[in-house]
matplotlib code that plots the C-alpha trace (Angstrom):
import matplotlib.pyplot as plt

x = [24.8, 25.6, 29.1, 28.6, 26.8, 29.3, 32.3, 30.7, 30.1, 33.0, 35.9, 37.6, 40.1, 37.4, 35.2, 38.0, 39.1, 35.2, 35.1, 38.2, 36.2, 32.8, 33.7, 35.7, 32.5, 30.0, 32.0, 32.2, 28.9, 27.9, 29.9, 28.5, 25.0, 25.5, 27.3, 24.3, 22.0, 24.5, 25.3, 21.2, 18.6, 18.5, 14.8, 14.1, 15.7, 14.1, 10.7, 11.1, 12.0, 8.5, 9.6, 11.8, 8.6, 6.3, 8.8, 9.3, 5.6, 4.1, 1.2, 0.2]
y = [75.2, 71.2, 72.2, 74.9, 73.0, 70.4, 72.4, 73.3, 69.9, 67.7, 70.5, 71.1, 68.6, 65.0, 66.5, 66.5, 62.8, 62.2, 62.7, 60.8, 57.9, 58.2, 56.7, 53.9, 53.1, 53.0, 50.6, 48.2, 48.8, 47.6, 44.7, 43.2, 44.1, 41.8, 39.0, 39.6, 38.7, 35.9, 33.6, 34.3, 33.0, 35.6, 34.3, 35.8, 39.1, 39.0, 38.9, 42.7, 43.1, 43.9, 43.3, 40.1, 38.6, 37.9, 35.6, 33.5, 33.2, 29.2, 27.5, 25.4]
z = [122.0, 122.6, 122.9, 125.4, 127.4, 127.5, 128.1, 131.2, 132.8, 130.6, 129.4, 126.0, 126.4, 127.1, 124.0, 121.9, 123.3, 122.8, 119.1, 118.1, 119.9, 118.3, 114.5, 116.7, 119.0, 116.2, 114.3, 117.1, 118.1, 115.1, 114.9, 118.3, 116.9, 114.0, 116.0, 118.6, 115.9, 114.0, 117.2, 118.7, 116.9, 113.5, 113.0, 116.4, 115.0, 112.0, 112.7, 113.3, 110.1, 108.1, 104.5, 105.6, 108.2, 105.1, 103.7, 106.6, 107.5, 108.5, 106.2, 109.7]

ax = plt.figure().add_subplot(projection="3d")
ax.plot(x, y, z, "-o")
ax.set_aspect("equal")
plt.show()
């Protein structure tokens, strides 16, 4: 159904591009994610993170 629906806006040939390019893409998008989150402040990130925020939590 996707791929109907595609072929009528996109074409054959671009989906078939498309797909080669997906594996590629969600490599490097996870690559700049975890740069993202080396060279920010990973404490920032982390506090997201339910099982990791307990550890990191101040005795003020």
């Amino acid at each position: 159904m996707v791929q109907k629906i595609l072929n009528k806006f996109v074409g054959t040939k671009y989906i078939t591009i498309l797909r080669t390019w997906v594996p590629n893409m969600a490599a490097w998008g996870t690559v700049v994610g975890v740069a993202v989150v080396h060279f920010t402040d990973w404490r920032l990130v982390l506090d997201y993170v339910p099982y990791i925020k307990g550890k990191f939590s101040e005795d003020e």
